[in-house]
Wavefront OBJ file of the C-alpha trace (Angstrom):
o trace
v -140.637 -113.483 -61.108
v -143.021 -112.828 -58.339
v -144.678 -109.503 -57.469
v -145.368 -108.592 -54.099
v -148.962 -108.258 -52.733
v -150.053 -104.682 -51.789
v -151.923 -103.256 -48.767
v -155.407 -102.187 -50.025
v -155.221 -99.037 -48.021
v -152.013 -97.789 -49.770
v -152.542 -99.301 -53.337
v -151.657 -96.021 -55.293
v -148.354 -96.128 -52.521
v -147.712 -99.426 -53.974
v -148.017 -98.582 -57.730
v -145.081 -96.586 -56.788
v -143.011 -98.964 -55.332
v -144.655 -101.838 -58.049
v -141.066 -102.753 -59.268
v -140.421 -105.949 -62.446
v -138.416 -107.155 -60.120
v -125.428 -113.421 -58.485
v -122.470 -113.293 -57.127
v -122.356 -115.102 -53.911
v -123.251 -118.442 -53.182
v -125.683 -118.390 -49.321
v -124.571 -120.510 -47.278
v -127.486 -122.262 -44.609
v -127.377 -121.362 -40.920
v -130.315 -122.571 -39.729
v -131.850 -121.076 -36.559
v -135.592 -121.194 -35.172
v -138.325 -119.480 -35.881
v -141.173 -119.235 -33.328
v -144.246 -117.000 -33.921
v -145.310 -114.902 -30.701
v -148.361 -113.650 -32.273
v -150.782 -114.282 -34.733
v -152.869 -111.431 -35.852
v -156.845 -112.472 -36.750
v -157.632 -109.719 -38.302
v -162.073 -109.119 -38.302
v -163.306 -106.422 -35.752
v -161.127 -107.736 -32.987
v -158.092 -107.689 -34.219
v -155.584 -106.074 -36.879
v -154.164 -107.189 -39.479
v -150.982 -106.181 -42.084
v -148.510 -105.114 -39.700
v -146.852 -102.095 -41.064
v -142.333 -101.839 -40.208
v -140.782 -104.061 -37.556
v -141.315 -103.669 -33.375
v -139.641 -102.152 -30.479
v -139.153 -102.669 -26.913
v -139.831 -100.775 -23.455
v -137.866 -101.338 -20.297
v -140.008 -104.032 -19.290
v -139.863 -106.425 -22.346
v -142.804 -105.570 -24.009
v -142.983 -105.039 -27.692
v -144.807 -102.567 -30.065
v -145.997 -102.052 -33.370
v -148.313 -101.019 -35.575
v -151.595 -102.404 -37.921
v -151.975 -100.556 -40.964
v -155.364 -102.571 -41.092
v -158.263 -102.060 -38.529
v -161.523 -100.426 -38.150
v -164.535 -100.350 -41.107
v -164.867 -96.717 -40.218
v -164.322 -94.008 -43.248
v -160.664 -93.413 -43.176
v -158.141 -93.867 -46.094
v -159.866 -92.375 -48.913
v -159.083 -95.587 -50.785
v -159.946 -98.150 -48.209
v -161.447 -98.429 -45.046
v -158.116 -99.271 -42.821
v -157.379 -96.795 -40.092
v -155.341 -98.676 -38.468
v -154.252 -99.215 -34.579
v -151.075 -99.747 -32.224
v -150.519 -103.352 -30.275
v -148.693 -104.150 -27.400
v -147.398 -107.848 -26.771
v -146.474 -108.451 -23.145
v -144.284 -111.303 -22.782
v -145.497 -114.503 -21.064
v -145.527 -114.635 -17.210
v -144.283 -118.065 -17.003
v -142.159 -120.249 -19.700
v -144.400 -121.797 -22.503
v -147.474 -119.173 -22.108
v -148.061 -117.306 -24.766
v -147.689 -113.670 -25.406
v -150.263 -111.576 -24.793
v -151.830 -108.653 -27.339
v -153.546 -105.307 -26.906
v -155.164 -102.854 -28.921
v -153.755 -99.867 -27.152
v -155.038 -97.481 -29.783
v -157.602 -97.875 -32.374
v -157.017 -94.675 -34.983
v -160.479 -92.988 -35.463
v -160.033 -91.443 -39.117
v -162.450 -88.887 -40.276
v -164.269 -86.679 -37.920
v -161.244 -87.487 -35.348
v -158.392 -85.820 -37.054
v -156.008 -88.548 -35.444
v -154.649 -90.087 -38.515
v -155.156 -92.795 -40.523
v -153.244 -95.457 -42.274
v -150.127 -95.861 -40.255
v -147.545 -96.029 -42.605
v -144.252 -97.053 -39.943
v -143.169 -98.478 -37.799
v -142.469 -96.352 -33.929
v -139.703 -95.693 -32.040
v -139.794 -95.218 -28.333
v -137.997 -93.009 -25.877
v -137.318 -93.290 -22.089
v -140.409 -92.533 -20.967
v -142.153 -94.996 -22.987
v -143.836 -93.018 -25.446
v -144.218 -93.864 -28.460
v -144.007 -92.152 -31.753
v -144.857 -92.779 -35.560
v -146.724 -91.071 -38.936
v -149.546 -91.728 -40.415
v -149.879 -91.475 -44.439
v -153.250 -89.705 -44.374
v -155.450 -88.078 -41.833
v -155.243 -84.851 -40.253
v -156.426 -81.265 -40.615
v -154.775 -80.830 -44.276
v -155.974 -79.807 -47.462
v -154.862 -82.558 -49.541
v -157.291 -83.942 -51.646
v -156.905 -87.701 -53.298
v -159.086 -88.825 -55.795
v -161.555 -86.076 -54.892
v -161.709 -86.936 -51.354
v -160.552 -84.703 -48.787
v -157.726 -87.353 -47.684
v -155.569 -85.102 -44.961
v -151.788 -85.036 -45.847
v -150.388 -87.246 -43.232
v -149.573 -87.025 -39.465
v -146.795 -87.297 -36.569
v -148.587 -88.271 -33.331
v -147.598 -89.850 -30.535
v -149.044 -92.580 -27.752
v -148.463 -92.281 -24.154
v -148.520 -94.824 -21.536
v -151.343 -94.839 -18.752
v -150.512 -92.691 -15.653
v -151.759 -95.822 -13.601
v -151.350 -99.553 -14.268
v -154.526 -100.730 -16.645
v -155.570 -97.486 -17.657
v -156.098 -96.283 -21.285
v -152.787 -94.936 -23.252
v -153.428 -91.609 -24.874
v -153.159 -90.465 -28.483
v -151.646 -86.818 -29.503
v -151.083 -85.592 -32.863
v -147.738 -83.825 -32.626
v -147.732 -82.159 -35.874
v -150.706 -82.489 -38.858
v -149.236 -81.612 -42.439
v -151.702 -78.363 -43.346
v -150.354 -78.627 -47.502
v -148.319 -80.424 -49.379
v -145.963 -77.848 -49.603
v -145.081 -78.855 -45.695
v -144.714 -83.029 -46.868
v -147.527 -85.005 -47.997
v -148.071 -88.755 -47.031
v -145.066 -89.333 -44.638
v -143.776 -92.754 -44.633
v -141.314 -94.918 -42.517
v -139.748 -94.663 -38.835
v -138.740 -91.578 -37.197
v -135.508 -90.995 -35.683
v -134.660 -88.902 -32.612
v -131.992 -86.445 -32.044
v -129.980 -85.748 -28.402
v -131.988 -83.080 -27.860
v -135.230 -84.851 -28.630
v -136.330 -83.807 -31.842
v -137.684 -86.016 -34.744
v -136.829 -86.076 -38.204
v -138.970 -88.265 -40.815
v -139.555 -87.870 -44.740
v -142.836 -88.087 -46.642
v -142.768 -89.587 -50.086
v -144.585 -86.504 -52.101
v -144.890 -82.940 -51.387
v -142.589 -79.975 -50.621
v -142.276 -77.082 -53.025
v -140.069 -78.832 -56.122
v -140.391 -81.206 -58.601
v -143.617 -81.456 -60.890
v -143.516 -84.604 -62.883
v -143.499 -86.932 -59.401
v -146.765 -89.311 -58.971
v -149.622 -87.432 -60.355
v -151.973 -88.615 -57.687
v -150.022 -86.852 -55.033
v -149.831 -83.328 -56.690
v -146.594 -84.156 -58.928
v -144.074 -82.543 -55.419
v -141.141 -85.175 -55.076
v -141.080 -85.450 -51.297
v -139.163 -83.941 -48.222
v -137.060 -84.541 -45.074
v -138.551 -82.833 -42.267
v -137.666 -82.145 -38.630
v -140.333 -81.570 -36.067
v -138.409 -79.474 -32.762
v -139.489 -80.283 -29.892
v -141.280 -77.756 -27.697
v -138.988 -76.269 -24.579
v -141.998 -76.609 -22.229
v -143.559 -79.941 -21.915
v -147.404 -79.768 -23.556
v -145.821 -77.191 -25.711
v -146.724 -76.699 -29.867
v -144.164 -78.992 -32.077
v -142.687 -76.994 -35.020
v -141.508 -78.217 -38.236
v -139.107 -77.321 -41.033
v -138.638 -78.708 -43.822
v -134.806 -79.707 -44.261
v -135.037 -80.350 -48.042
v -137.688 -80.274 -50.854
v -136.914 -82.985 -53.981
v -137.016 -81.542 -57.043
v -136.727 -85.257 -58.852
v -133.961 -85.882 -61.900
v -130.507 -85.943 -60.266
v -131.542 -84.372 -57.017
v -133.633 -87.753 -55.905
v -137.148 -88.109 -55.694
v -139.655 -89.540 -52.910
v -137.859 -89.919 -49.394
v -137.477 -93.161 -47.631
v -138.229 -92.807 -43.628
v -135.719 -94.260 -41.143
v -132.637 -91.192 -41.987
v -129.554 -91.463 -40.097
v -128.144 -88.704 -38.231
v -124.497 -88.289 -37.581
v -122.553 -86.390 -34.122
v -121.964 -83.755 -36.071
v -125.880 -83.186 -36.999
v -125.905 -84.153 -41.005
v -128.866 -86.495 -42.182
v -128.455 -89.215 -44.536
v -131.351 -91.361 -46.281
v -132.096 -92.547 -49.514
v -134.614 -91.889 -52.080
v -136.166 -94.540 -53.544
v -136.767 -92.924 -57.254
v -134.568 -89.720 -59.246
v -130.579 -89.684 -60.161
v -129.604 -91.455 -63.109
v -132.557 -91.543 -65.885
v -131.330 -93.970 -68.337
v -133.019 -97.657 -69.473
v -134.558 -99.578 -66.952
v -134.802 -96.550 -64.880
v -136.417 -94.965 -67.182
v -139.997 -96.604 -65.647
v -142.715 -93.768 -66.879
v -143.808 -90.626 -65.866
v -143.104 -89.755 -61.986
v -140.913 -93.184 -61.849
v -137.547 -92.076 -63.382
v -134.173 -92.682 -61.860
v -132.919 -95.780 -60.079
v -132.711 -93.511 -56.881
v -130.105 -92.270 -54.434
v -128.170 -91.820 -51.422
v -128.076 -88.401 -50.115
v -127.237 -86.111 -46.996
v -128.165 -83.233 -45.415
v -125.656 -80.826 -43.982
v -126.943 -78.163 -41.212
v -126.560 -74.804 -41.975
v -123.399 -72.820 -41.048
v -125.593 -69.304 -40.388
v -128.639 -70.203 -38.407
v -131.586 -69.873 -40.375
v -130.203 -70.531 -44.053
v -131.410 -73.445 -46.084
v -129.457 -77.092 -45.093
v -127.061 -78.221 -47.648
v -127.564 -81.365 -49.765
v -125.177 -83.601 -51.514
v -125.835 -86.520 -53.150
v -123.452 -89.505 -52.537
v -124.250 -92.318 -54.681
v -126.800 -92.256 -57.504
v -127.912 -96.010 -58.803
v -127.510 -97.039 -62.144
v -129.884 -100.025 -62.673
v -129.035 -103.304 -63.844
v -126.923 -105.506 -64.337
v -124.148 -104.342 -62.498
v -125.899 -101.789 -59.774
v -128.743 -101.559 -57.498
v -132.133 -99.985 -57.774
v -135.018 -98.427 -55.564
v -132.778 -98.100 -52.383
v -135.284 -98.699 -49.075
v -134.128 -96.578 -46.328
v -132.545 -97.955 -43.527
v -128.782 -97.171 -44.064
v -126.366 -98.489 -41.246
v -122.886 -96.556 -40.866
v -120.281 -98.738 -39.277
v -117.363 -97.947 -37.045
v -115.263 -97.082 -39.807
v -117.868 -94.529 -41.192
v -118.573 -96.905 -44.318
v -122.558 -96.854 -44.815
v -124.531 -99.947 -46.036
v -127.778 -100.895 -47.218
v -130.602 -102.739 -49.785
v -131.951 -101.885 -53.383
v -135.652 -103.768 -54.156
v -134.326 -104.354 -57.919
v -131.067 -104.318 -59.836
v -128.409 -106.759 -59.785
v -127.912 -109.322 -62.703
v -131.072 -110.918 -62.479
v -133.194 -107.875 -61.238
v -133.845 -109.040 -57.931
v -131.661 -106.795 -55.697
v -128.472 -105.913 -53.654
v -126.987 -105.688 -50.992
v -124.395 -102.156 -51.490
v -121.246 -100.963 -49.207
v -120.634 -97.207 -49.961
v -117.129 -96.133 -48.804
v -116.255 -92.543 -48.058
v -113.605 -90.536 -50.315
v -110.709 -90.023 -48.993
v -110.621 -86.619 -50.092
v -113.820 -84.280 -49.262
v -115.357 -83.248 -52.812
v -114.570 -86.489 -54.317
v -117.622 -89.377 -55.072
v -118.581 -91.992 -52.336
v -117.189 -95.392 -53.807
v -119.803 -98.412 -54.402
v -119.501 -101.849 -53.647
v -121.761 -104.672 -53.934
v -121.665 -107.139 -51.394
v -124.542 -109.238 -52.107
v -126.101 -109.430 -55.222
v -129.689 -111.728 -55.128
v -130.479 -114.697 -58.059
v -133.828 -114.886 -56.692
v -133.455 -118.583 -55.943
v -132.048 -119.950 -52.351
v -131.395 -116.685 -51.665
v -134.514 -114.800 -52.203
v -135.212 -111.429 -53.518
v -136.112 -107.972 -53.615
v -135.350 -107.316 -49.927
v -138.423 -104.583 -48.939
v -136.640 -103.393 -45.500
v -133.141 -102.499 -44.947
v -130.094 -103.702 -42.923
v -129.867 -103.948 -38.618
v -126.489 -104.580 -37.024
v -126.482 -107.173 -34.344
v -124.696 -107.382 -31.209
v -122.553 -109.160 -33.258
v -121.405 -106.601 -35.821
v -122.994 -108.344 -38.160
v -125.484 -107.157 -40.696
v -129.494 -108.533 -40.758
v -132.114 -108.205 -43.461
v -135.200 -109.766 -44.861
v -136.271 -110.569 -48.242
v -139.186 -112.167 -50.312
v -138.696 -115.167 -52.351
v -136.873 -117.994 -51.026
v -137.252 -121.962 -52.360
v -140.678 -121.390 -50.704
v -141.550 -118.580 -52.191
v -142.653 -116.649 -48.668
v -139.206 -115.114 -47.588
v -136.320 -115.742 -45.654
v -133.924 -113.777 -42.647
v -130.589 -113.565 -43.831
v -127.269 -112.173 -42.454
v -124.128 -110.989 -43.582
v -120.494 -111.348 -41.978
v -117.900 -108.849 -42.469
v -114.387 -110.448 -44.190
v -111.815 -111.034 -42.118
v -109.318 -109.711 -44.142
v -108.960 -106.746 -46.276
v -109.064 -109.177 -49.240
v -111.740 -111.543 -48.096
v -115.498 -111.637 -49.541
v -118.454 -110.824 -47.331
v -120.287 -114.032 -46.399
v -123.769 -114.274 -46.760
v -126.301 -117.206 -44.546
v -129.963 -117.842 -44.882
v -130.348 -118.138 -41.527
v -134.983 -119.428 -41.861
v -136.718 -119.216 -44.841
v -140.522 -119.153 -44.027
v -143.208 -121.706 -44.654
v -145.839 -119.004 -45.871
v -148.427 -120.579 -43.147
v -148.608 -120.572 -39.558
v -144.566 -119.098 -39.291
v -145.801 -116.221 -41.052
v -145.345 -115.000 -45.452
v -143.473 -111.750 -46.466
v -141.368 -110.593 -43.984
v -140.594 -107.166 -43.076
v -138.427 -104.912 -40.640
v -136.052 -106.427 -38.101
v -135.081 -105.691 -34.629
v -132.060 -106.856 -32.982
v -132.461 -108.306 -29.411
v -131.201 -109.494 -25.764
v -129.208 -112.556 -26.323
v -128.832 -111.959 -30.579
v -132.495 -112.550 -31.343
v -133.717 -111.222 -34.087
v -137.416 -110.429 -33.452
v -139.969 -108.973 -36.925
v -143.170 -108.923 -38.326
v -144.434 -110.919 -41.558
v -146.742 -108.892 -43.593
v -149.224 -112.058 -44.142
v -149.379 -116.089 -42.748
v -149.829 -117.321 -39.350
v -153.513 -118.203 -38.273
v -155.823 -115.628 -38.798
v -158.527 -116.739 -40.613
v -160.009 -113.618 -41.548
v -157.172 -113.164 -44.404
v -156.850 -114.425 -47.213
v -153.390 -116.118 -47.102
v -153.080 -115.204 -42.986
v -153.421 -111.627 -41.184
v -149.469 -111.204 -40.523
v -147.240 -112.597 -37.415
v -144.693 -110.836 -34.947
v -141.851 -113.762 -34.692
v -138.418 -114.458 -33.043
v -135.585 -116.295 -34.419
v -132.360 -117.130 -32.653
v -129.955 -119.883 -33.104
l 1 2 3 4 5 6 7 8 9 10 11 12 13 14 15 16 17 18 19 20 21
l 22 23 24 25 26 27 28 29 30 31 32 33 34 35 36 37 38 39 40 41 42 43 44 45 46 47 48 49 50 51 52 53 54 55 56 57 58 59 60 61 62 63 64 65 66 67 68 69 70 71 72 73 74 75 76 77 78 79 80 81 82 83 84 85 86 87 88 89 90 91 92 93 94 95 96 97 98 99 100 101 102 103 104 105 106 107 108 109 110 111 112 113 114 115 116 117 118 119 120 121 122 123 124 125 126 127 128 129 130 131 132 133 134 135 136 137 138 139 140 141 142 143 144 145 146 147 148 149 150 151 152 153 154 155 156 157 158 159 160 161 162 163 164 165 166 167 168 169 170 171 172 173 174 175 176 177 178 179 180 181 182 183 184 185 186 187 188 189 190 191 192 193 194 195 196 197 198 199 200 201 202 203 204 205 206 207 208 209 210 211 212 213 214 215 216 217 218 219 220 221 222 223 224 225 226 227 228 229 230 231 232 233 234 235 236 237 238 239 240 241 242 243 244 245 246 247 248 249 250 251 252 253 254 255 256 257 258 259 260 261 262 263 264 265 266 267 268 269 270 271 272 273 274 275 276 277 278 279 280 281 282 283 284 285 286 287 288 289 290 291 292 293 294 295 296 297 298 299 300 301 302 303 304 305 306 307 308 309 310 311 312 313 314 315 316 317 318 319 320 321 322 323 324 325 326 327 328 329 330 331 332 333 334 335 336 337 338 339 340 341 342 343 344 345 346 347 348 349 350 351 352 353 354 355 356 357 358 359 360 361 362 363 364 365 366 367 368 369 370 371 372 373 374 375 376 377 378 379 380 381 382 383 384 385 386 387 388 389 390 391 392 393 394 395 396 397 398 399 400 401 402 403 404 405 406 407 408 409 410 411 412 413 414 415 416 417 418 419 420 421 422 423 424 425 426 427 428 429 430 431 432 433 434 435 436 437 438 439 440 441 442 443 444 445 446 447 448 449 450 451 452 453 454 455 456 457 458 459 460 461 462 463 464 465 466
């Protein structure tokens, strides 16, 4: 059993998601890989990428470096991280071209430090994300005044080849507000953005000690009515850890009628394996958020599916849930399964309201061909299909996979490795996914490719496609 490698400038992060990490046979579908850029990593260039990428309007892509800068940021490292742009070859067989277009500053700055998502983008081109530390707030981490996280946003130049702009859109000013947000923000119709941060908030007490004991929140930041306006948040829901869920995945999902779903990655059920140590109980859950029916009163929360562990049921959901036509939702567990290397789960909705959301696992991973302990959730293709990433693999490095709906009411979901990496130039761990023009799938590998400033490679951004 592998164990996966860990950022340095989130290494407490990762002792909570350090994890001991088969009923479907993968078929091969092999499609190509090709690596559009190779991070080097040094003072030049980032390295770890940090979620997957998006696009603007004129094919460009975007994401973010969790590593960058030898300035005094994350209290535990010296990463403060930056944004890239790759612009997309001019003519056939050129490659891609990268930018810096923001280099975060850390302390002194108050601009945030260690992204810790990935962005998302909206019609104007800005671009939006958190960071895990930084900011004006009190929070202190290992006796170091370490900020408790920020939203911010980039802007594009007013004129062609001038510098984007940073703005910090909301700072956390306690924990009791969120501390150390975490994962991709999503965007309402009326423009404003809802994320979670893995501690804080005003319940729970026996959640990672490091980060004050708080079990995490979902928060929404509105959006001001005037542009250049103050943000304002509220926090939607405070963890209290046990059966209610503890510590937040990013990425929720909002529904047309306004409700909020996510998972958490630790609380519910608090029996055997789950049963991992102080602030690491439960297997974790699947919740959502109801608005209020009188303005003003507290949202209501109802948990739909609490994991059980091993052998027969996932555990430490991460984020990411995709609802399908039929309102069915779907997503990944790091652990659980028979040989405690993850799932894939289907939850159906009751039929009748009041009664429990119905689990089914549609992939369960050995750990072998297949891989394991998939660290980003699901995308849906063009195709309807369903697209994921995992570690493992025969090679060890990772693999893309896909999943195809039955087509019947009795059939079995099939499952294809569709490229298992190399672990060197093509890139070693990889991460998010992003569905694109033409059913590409386009990502980001935590490690591999060229850079030689990394041990084991500085991370890629890659596209595969039949």
């Amino acid at each position: 059993m592998t164990h996966k490698k860990c950022s340095p400038g989130l290494i407490h992060v990762c002792l909570l998601f350090a994890v001991a990490l088969a009923l479907a046979v993968p078929a091969s579908a092999s499609w190509k890989e090709k690596v559009l850029y190779s991070f080097q990593g040094g003072a030049n260039d980032g390295s770890v990428p940090v979620g997957g990428v998006v696009f603007d309007s004129q094919g460009n892509l975007y994401g973010v470096l969790q590593d960058f800068g030898t300035g005094s940021c994350a209290p535990i490292g010296n990463e403060c991280g930056a944004v890239f742009q790759l612009t997309p070859p001019v003519h056939k067989g050129d490659p891609w071209t990268e930018t810096l277009i923001y280099e975060f500053q850390g302390k002194g700055a108050n601009d945030g430090e260690s992204p810790n998502g990935g962005l998302v983008i909206d019609g104007q081109g800005n671009l939006y994300g958190v960071t895990a530390y930084g900011g004006t707030g009190d929070c202190i981490l290992l006796g170091v005044k370490a900020g408790c996280g920020t939203v911010y946003e980039i802007s594009p130049p007013k004129q062609k080849g001038g510098a984007w702009t940073e703005a910090i859109l909301y700072s956390f000013p306690t924990s009791k507000q969120g501390y150390l947000p975490n994962g991709d923000l999503v965007f309402d119709g009326a423009g404003n953005l809802y994320g979670a941060t893995t501690f804080g908030g005003d319940k729970g007490t026996t959640c990672d000690s490091f980060y004050g004991g708080q079990c995490g929140t979902v928060f929404k930041l509105n959006a001001p009515k005037q542009k250049g306006g103050k943000w304002t948040e509220k926090v939607l829901h405070s963890f209290a850890g046990g059966a209610d869920g503890a510590s937040p995945n990013g990425r929720l999902l909002l529904d047309s009628k306004g409700a909020v779903s996510g998972t958490t990655y630790l609380g519910g059920y608090h029996l055997g394996q789950c049963d991992r140590g102080q602030g690491f109980e439960g297997c974790g859950t699947v919740f959502t958020l109801n608005p209020p029916k009188v303005r003003g009163t507290n949202w209501d929360e109802k948990v739909l599916y609490r994991f059980k562990g091993s052998p027969n049921d996932g555990l430490g959901p991460n984020g990411n849930l995709v609802r399908d036509t039929s309102g069915l939702l779907y997503g990944t567990t790091i652990g659980g399964g028979v040989d405690e290397d993850g799932v894939v789960f289907e939850l159906i909705q009751p039929v009748q309201e009041g009664n429990n959301w119905k689990e089914s696992l549609i992939h369960v991973f050995t750990g072998a061909k297949d891989g394991q302990g998939p660290w980003a959730g699901l995308v849906q293709g063009l195709d309807g299909n369903f697209y994921g990433s995992a570690s493992g693999s025969p090679s060890g490095r990772g693999l893309i996979f896909r999943m195809r709906p039955p087509t019947s009411k009795v059939g079995a979901w099939t499952f294809d490795v569709l490229y298992s990496f190399a672990g060197s130039s093509d890139g070693y761990d990889p991460l998010e996914l992003t569905s694109g023009e033409g059913g590409a799938i386009f990502g980001t590998t935590l490690y591999g490719g060229t850079g030689q400033a990394c041990q084991g490679g500085c991370g890629t951004v890659f596209k595969a496609a039949p």
